[in-house]
VOGU-3710 file (C-alpha; in Angstrom, 3 decimals, decimal comma):
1> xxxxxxxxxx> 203,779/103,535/43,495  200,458/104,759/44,645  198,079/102,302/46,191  194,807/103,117/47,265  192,469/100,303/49,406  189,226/100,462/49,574  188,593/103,972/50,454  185,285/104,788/51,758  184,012/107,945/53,349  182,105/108,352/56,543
11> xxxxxxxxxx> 178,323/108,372/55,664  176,488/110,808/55,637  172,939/110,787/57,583  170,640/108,953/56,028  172,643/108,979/52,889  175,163/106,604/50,993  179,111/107,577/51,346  180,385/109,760/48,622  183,648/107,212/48,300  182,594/103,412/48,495
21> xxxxxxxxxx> 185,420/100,650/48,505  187,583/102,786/46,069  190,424/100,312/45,013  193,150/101,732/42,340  196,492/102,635/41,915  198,751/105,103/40,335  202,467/103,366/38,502  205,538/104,992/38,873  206,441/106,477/35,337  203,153/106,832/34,342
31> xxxxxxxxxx> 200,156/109,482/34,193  196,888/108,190/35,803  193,822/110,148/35,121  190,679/110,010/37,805  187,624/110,392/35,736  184,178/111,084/36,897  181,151/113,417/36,366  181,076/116,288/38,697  179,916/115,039/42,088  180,979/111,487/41,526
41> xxxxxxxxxx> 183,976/111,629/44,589  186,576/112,601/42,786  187,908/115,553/45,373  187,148/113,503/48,136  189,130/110,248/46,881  191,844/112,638/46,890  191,382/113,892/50,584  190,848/110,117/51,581  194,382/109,231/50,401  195,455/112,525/52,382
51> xxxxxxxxxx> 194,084/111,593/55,854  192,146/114,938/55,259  188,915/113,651/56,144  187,985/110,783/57,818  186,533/107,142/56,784  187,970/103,855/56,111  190,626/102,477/53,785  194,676/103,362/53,060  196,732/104,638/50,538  199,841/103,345/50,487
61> xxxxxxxxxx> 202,612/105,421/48,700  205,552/103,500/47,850  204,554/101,019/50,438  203,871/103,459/53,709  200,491/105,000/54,557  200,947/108,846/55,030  200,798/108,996/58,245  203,605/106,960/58,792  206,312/109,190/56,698  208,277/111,569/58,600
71> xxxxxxxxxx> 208,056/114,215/55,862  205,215/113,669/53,626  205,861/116,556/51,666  208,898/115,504/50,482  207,139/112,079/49,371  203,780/113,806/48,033  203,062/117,142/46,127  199,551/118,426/46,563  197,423/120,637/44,508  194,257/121,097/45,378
81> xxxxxxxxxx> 191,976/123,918/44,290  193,723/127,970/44,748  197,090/128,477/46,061  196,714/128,615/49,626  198,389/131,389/50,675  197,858/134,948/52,258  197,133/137,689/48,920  199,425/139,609/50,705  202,558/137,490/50,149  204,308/137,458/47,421
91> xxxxxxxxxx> 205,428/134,521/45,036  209,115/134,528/45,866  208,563/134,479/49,985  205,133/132,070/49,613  207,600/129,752/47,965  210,416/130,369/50,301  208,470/129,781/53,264  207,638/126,639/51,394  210,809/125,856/51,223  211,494/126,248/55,323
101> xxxxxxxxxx> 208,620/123,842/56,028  209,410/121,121/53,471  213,174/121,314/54,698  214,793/122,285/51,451  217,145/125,431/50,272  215,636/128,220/49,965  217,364/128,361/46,789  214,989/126,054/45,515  212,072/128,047/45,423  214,280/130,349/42,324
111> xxxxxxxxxx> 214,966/127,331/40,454  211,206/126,065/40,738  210,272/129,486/39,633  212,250/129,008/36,524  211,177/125,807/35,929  207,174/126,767/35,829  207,694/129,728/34,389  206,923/132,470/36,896  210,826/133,932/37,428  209,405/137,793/36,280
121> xxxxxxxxxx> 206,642/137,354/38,780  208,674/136,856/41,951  207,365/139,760/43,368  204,048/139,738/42,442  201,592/139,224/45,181  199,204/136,143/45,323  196,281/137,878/45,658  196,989/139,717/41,839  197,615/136,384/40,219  195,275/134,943/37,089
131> xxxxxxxxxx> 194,465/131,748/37,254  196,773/129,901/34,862  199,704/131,909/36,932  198,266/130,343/40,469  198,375/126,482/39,077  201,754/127,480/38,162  202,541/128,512/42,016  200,837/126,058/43,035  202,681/123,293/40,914  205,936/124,801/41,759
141> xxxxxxxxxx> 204,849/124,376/45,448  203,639/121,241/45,269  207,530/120,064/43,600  209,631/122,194/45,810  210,414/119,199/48,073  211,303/116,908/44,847  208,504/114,344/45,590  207,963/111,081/44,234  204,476/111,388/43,949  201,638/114,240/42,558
151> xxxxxxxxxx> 198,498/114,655/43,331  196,431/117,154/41,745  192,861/117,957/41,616  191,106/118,948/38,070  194,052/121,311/37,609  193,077/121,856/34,585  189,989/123,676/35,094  189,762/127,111/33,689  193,146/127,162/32,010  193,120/127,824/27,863
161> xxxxxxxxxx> 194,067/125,034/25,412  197,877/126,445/26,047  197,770/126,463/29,748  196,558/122,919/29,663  199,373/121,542/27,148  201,906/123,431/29,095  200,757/121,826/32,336  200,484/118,605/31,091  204,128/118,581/29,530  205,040/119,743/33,019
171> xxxxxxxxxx> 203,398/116,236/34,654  204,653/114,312/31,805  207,994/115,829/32,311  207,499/114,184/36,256  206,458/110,898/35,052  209,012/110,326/32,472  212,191/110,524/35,427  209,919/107,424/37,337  207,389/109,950/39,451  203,987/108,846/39,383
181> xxxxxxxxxx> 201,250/111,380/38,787  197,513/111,407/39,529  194,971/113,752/38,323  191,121/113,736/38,411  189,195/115,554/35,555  185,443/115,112/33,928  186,333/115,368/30,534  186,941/111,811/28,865  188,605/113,689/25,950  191,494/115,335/27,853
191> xxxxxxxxxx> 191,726/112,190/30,015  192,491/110,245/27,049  194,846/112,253/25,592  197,014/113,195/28,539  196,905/110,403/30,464  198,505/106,808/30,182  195,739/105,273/31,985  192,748/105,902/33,005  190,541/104,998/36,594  186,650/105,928/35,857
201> xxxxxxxxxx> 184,422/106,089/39,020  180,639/107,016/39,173  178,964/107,444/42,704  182,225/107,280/44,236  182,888/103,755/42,724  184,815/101,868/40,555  183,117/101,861/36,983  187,028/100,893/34,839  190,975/100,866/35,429  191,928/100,904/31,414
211> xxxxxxxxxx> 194,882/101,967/29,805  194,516/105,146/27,298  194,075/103,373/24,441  191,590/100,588/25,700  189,712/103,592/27,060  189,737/105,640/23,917  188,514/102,569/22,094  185,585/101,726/24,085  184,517/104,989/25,899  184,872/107,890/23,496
221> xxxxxxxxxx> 183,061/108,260/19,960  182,868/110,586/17,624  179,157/112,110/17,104  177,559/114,796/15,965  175,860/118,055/18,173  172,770/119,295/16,620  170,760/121,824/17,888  167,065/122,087/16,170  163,822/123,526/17,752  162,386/120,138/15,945
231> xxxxxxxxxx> 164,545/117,993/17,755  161,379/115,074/17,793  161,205/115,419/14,143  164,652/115,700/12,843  165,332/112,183/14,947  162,401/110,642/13,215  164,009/111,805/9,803  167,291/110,456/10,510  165,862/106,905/11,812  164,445/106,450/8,421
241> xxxxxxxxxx> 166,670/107,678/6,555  169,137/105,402/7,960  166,850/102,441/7,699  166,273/103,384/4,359  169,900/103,165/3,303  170,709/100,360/5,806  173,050/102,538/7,837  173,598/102,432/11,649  173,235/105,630/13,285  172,510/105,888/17,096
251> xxxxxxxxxx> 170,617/109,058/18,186  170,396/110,383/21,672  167,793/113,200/22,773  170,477/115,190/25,102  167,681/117,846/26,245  164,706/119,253/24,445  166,481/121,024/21,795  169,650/118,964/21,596  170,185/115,648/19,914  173,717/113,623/19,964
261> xxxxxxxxxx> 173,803/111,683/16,745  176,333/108,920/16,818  176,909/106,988/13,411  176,601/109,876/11,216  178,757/113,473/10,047  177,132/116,900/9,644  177,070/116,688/5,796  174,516/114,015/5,991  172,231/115,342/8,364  172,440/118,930/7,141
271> xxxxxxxxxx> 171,011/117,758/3,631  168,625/115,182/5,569  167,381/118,394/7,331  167,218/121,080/4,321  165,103/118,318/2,231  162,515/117,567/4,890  162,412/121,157/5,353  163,273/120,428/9,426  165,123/124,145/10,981  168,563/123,564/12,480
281> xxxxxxxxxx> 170,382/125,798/14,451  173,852/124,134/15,420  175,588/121,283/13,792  179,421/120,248/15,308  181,282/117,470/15,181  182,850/116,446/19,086  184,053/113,720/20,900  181,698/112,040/23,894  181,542/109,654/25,739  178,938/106,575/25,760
291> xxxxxxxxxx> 177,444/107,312/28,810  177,594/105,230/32,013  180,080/102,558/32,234  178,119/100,230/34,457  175,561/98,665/31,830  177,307/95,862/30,894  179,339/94,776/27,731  182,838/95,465/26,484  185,146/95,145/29,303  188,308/97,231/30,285
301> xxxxxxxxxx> 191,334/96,025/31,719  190,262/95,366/35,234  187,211/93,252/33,946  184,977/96,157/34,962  181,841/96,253/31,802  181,890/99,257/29,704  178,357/100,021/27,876  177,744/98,354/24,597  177,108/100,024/21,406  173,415/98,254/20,508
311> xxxxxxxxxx> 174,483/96,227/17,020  171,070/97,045/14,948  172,670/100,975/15,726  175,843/101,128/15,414  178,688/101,335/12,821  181,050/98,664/12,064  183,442/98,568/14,115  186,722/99,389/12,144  184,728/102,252/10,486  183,859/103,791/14,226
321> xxxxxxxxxx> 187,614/103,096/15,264  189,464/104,702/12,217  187,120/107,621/12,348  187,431/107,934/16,497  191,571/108,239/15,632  191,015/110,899/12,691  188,996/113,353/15,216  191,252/112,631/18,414  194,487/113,301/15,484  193,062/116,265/14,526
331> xxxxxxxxxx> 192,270/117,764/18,278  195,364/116,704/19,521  197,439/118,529/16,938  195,482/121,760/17,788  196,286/121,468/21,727  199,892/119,823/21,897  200,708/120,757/18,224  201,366/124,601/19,183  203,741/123,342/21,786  206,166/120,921/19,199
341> xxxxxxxxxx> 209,388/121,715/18,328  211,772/120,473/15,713  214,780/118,286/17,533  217,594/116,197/15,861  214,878/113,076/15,565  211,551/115,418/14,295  208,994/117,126/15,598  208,417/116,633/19,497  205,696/117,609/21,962  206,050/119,151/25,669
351> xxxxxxxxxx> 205,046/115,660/26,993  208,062/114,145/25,750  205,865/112,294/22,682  205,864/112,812/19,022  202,743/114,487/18,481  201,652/111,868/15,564  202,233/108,924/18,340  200,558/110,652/20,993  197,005/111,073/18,860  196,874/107,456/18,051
361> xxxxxxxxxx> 195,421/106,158/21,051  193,720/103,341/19,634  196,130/101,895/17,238  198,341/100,286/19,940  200,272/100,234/22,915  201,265/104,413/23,718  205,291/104,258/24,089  206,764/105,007/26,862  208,514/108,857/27,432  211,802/109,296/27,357
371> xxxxxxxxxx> 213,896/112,013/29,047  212,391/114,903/29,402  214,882/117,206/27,054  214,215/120,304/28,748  215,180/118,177/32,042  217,754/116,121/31,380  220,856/118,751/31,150  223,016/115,659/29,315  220,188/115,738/25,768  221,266/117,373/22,928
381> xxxxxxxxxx> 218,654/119,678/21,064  219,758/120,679/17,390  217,541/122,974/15,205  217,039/122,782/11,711  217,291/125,779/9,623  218,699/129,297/10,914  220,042/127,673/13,791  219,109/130,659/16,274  218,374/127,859/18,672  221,139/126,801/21,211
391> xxxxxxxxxx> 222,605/123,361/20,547  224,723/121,262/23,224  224,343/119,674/27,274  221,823/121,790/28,556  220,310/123,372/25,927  216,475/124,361/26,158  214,850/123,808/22,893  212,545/126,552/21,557  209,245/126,723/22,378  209,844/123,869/25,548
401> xxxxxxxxxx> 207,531/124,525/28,242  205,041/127,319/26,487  205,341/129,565/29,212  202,086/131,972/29,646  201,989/135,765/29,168  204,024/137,601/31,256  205,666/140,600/31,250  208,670/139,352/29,431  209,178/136,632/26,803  210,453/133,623/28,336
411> xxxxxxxxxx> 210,004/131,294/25,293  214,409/131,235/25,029  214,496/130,998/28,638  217,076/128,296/29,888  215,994/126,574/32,517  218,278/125,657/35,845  218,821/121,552/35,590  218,774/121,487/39,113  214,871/120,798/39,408  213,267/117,684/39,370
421> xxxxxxxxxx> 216,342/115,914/41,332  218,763/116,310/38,514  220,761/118,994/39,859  224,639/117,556/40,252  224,269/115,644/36,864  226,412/117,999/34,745  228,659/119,122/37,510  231,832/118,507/38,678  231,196/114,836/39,136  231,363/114,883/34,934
431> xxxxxxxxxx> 230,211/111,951/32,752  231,300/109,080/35,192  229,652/110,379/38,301  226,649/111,163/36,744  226,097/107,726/34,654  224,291/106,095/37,029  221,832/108,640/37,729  220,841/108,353/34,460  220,238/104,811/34,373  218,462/105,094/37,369
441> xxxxxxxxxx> 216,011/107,573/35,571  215,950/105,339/32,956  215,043/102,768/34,660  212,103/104,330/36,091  213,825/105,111/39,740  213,057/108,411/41,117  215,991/110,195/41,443  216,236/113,015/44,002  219,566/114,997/44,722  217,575/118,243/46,298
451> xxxxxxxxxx> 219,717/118,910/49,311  217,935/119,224/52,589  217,794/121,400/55,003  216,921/119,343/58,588  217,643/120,076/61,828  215,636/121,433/64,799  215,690/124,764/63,659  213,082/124,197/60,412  210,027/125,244/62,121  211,364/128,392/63,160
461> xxxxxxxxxx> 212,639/129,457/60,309  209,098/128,756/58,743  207,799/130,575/61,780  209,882/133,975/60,823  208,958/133,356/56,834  205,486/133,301/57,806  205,190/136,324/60,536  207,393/138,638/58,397  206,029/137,807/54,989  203,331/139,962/55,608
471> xxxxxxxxxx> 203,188/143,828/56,683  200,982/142,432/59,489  203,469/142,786/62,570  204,568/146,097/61,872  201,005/147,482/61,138  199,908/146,031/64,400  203,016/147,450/66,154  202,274/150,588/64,634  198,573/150,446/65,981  199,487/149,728/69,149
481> xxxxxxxxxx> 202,362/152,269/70,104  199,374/154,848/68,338  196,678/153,795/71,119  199,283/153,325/73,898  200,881/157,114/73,618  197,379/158,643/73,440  195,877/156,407/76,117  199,240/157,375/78,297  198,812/161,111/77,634  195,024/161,229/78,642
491> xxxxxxxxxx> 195,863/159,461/81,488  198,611/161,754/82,708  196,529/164,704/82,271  194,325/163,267/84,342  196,613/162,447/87,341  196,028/160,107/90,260  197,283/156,751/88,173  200,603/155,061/89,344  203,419/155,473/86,921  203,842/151,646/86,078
501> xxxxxxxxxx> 199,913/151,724/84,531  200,779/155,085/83,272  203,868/153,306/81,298  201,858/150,636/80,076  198,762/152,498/79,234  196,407/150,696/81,421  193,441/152,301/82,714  191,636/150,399/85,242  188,757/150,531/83,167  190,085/147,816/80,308
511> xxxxxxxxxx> 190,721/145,089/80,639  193,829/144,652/78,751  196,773/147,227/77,688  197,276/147,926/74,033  200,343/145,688/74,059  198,648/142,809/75,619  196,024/142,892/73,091  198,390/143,499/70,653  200,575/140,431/71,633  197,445/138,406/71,713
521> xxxxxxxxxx> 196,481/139,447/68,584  199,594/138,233/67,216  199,515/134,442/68,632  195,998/134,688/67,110  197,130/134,817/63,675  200,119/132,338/64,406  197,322/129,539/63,677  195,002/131,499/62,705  196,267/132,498/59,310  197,162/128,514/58,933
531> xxxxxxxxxx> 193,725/127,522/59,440  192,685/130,290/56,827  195,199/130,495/54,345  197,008/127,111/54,839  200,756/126,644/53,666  201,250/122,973/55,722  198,680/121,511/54,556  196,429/120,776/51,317  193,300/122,316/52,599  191,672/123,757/55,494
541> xxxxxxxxxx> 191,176/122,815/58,681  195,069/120,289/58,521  197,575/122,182/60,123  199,940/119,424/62,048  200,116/119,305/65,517  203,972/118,827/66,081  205,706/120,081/68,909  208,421/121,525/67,073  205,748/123,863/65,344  203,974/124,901/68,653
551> xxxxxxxxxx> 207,269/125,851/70,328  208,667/127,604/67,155  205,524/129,894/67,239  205,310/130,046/71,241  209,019/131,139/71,174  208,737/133,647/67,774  205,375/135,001/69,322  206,766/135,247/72,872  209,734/137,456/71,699  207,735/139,605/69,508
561> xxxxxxxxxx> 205,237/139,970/72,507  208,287/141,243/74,524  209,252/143,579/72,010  206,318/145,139/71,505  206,054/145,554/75,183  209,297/147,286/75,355  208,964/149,576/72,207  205,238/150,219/73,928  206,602/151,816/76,946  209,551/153,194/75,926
571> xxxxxxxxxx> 207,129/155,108/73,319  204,732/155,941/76,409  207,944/157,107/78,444  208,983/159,602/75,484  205,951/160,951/74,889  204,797/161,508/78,673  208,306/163,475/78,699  207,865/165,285/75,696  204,785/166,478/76,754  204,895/166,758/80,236
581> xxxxxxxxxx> 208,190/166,961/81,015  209,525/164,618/83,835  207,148/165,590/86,129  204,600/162,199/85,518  207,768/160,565/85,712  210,515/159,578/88,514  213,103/156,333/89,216  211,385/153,489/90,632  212,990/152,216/93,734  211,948/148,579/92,777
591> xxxxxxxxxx> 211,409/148,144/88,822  212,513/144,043/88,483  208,696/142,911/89,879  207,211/145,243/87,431  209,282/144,644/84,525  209,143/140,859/85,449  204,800/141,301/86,096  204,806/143,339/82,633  206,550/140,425/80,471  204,258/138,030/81,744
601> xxxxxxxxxx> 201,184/139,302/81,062  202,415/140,047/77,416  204,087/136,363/76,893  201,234/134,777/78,807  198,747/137,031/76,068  200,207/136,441/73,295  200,666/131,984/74,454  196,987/132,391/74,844  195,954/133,108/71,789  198,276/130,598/69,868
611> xxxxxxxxxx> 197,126/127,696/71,891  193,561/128,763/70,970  193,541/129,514/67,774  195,356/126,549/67,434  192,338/124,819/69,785  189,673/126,136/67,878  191,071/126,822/64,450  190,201/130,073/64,479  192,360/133,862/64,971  188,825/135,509/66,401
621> xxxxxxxxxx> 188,768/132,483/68,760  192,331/133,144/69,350  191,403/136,673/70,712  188,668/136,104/72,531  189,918/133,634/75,052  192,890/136,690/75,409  189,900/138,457/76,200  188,171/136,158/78,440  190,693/136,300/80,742  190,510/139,066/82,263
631> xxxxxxxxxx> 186,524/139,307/81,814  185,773/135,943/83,334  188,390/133,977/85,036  190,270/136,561/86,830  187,097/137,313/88,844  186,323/134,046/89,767  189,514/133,735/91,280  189,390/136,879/92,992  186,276/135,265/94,457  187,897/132,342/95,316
641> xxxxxxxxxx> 190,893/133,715/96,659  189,657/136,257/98,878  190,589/136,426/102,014  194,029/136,159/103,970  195,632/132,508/104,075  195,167/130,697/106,906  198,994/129,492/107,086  201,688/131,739/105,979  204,594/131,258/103,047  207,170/132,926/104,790
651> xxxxxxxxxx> 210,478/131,114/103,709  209,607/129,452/100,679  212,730/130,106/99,013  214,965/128,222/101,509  212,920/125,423/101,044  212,688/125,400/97,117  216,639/125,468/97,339  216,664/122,456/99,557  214,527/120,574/96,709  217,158/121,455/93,926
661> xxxxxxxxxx> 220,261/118,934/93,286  222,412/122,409/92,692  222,721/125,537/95,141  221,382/128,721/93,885  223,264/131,540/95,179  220,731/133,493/97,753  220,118/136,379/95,575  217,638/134,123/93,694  215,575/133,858/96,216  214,828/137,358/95,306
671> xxxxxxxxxx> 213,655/136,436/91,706  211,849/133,578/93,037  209,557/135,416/95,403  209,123/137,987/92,962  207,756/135,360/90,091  206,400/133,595/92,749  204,350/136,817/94,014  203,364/137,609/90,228  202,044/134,290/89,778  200,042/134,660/93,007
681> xxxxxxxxxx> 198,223/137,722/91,776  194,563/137,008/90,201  195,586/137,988/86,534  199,057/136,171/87,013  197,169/132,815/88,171  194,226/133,500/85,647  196,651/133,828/82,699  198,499/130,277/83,961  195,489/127,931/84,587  194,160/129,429/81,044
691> xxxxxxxxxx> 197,257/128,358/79,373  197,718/124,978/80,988  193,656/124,140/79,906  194,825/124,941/76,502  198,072/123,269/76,309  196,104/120,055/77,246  193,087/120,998/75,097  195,470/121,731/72,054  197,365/118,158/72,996  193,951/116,465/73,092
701> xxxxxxxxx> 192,671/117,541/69,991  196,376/116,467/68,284  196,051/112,720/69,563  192,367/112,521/68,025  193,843/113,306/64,616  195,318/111,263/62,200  196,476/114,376/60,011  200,622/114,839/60,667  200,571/116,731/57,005
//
């Protein structure tokens, strides 16, 4: 269940709020449609129930706000607008990583692929997808975790008349196993058809909350498009013609060519037009709607008024209604109708309704779907005819599903039962074990059996999914290993630089070495890429702050940091002696300071630009305060600093190993002093007051926001 409170949006200056005391709600087992004209509030009704942008209000789903659920994606599946996910990635490891952050198998994301259709496009990348093949990653995405709930905004735009019956067999396929499903859309017609009720808003409020068929009846009629240079005169014609034969006919001036004639068919006012000698250009027959809800009359459901049709105008009543269920018949058996397929009871559409029921929206109460055949693994299909189709448990009718174009035909495909939370019904628990999942589906009771995958290791396997998804860490290690053995060479032809800036390539005329900058550029794009190509979270600008995220990509970017630090000189070492031959280089009689000094700079780089690209949500934000740094804060604290200290530190480690409850041996004292003494250098303290001002900046901005997506 879906409850939504009065949401209203945060002003805007000087101008009213998009949302205004929105107040709705979505059933379990049931399709809800959100219908509005383009700019009405649809999208951002949506982001008000998903704490992605701030006003007033709750949405309650199945009786806890969002915020308030430990794993929201498991309770909600969002679709909003493209996939968001890097072009780079392909479908199989987009999903996958999916799968690490929602805590599920990553055996699910195969199944899911299956299900939607998209199994020969695993390794496709995101960035080559069509349209219709995106909402199908993005639907499998959004039902990876098994959730109770979908949200989905105008997911039909775009998509062909098969695309859109395929989809919406997909959400009727949720609602029919007790999921509820919400949609928003600005076209009455599909509304109507697809939905089983329907929530209109105008100006971000409430106009009606009607079911299907009260909606059909009082908001859509069939009328007549005409297009005529004469537009003036043909009306006039028409309005006494009709007064002449004592007929109502309503006629609306849609722009200065267009009329909408309500009341009438294009036989009549072709002939009207060929005897008055009146040029037309179009004439179709379509479905509309009346117009704006608000004016008073008829009422829906919720006792909001619908518009009236004026009496001296209009049709009788049973005349409009019988002729509003032939066109909606007709245009439903063109969309759905490709889809049907013959089963042991007749013909039956993707949505789980007989075609024939589904069209009569206005001749009584729409029946409630059954089990979704191609879901429920226990239904028995049976052909008629050649019997090519498979029969039995399990079987996938022909034609379920209407996957798109591909590069194979998946029309036969079986499909894994172990989506939508059925998986364990036809397995070794057998016919007992699996009777009272079914009458819990039945009875309109989500059931979900996906098996989780908890523990405190999630986010960082959703860390390595995400960094090694792409070919972005090895083109940046390649990069830098490049600039650091040239830099290295030049600078041992030169002579007169110490061997531990000859090994890390550091010329005292940059700032950074090509591994630090490398290491930063790295915890850039650990929030950076979230912020721009978001995978936790339904849009931009909504990526969590939990600390078992940060500390998954501190750790993940902390050991690649190292690594690239070690392949970096150990590249710089080979080359200098392949060159040179050992003469730049000779055993160090202390290396531990150095090596310690050389890790922290690269850990302390590459923590730098995670905490501010995760600060300001940005990877070339990220980079610069890397940058900044050295450029600005290590001189102020040279400034600061300079000088010898008035008292010395001489014994500091005996007294550090009086404070601890357990002895260290005294060989630690070593590595004390030495971290101690790397620390006390300008970059070393630089590089630790930065992070600590953006581990309390990125803290800050966490408590201010109610997103925990």
């Amino acid at each position: 269940m879906l409850q939504a409170i009065g949401l209203t949006s945060t002003p805007r200056r000087q101008l009213p709020p998009i949302v205004d005391g929105l107040t709705f709600e979505a059933r379990p087992g049931c399709v809800t449609a959100l219908l509005g004209d383009p700019g009405s509030g649809k999208t951002t009704a949506l982001r008000l129930m998903l704490e992605l942008e701030p006003g007033r209000g709750v949405t309650y789903f199945r009786g806890r706000p969002l915020h308030r659920i430990p794993h929201p994606g498991r309770e909600v599946g969002v679709l909003l607008g493209d996939v968001p996910g890097h072009p780079a990635r392909t479908v199989r490891n987009q999903l996958r990583m999916l799968c690490a952050a929602a805590g599920v198998a990553a055996s699910r994301a195969d199944t899911m692929m299956e299900v939607v259709g998209i199994a020969g496009l695993r390794d496709e990348r995101l960035g080559s997808l069509s349209l219709g093949m995106e909402r199908r990653v993005g639907l499998a995405a959004a039902l990876l975790a098994d959730p109770c709930t979908l949200l989905l905004d105008e997911p039909g735009n775009g998509l062909s008349a098969k695309e859109r019956g395929w989809l919406h067999g997909m959400l009727r396929g949720h609602a029919s196993l007790g999921g509820a499903v919400l949609f928003t859309t600005g076209d009455a017609k599909e509304a109507a058809v697809n939905a089983d009720r329907v929530v209109s808003i105008a100006s971000g409020r409430l106009v009606a909350d009607q079911d299907a068929t009260d909606f059909a009846r009082t908001r859509l009629r069939p009328r007549v498009a005409v297009r005529t240079p004469h537009a003036a005169r043909l009306a006039d014609v028409l309005t006494r013609e009709a007064r002449a034969a004592q007929r109502a006919v309503e006629i609306v001036a849609e722009s200065g060519s267009r009329l909408s004639v309500y009341g009438s068919n294009c036989a009549e006012i072709g002939e009207a037009a060929y005897r008055h000698g009146v040029l037309v250009h179009q004439l179709a027959d379509e479905t509309g709607q009346t117009g704006d809800a608000r004016d008073g009359g008829d009422h829906g459901d919720a006792g909001t008024p619908v518009p009236p049709v004026p009496q001296a105008r209009t049709r009788p009543a049973i005349q409009a209604r019988s002729e509003l269920h032939s066109e909606l018949r007709s245009e439903v058996r063109l969309e759905v109708g490709v889809q049907a397929t013959r089963t042991g009871t007749g013909f039956q559409s993707a949505a789980g309704v007989r075609p024939d029921t589904a069209a009569d929206v206005g001749t009584g109460p729409r029946p409630h779907p059954g089990p979704h055949p191609r879901l429920d693994p226990h239904s028995e299909a049976r052909t008629e005819g050649t019997g090519d189709t498979p029969s039995g448990p399990g079987a996938v009718p022909e034609g379920w599903g209407a996957p798109a174009p591909g590069p194979q035909d998946r029309d036969s495909e079986a499909v894994n039962p172990e989506c939508w939370g059925l998986e364990g019904r036809s397995r070794e628990a057998g016919d007992a074990g699996s009777a009272a999942p079914r009458r819990q589906a039945s009875a309109g009771r989500p059931v979900s059996t996906v098996r989780r995958v908890g523990g405190p290791l999630r986010p960082l396997r959703y860390e390595l999914r995400r960094v090694f998804g792409t070919a972005t860490p090895v083109l940046t290690a390649a990069a830098v290993l490049a600039a650091s053995v040239l830099i290295s060479l030049v600078l041992a032809r030169a002579g007169h630089t110490p061997q531990g800036r000859l090994l890390a390539a550091w010329p005292e005329l940059l700032p950074l070495p090509p591994a630090a900058v490398g290491a930063g550029l790295l915890g850039a794009l650990a929030f950076g890429e979230e912020y721009r190509f978001p995978a936790l979270a339904a849009d931009r600008g909504t990526v969590p702050r939990r600390m078992g995220l940060l500390t998954a990509k501190l750790g993940v970017c902390g050991a690649l940091a190292l690594l690239l630090g070690a392949l970096a000189v150990a590249a710089d070492a080979a080359a200098l002696r392949l060159v040179f031959g050992a003469a730049p280089l000779h055993s160090p009689a202390e290396w531990i300071a150095p090596a310690a000094s050389w890790a922290g700079l690269l850990v302390g780089c590459a923590w730098a630009g995670v905490l501010a690209s995760g600060v300001f949500r940005s990877a070339t934000a990220g980079l610069a305060a890397v940058f900044a740094v050295p450029v600005m804060v290590v001189p102020l604290l040279r400034k600061a600093l300079d000088g010898p200290s008035a008292y010395p530190m001489n014994g500091i480690g005996s007294r550090l190993r009086s404070l601890s409850w357990a002895q260290w041996p005294p060989e630690t004292d070593r590595l004390v002093l030495g971290a101690l003494r790397v620390m006390a250098q300008p970059v070393g303290t630089a590089l630790l007051l930065s992070l600590m001002v953006l581990l309390c900046a990125y803290g800050f901005t966490g408590l201010r926001s109610r997103v925990r997506w």
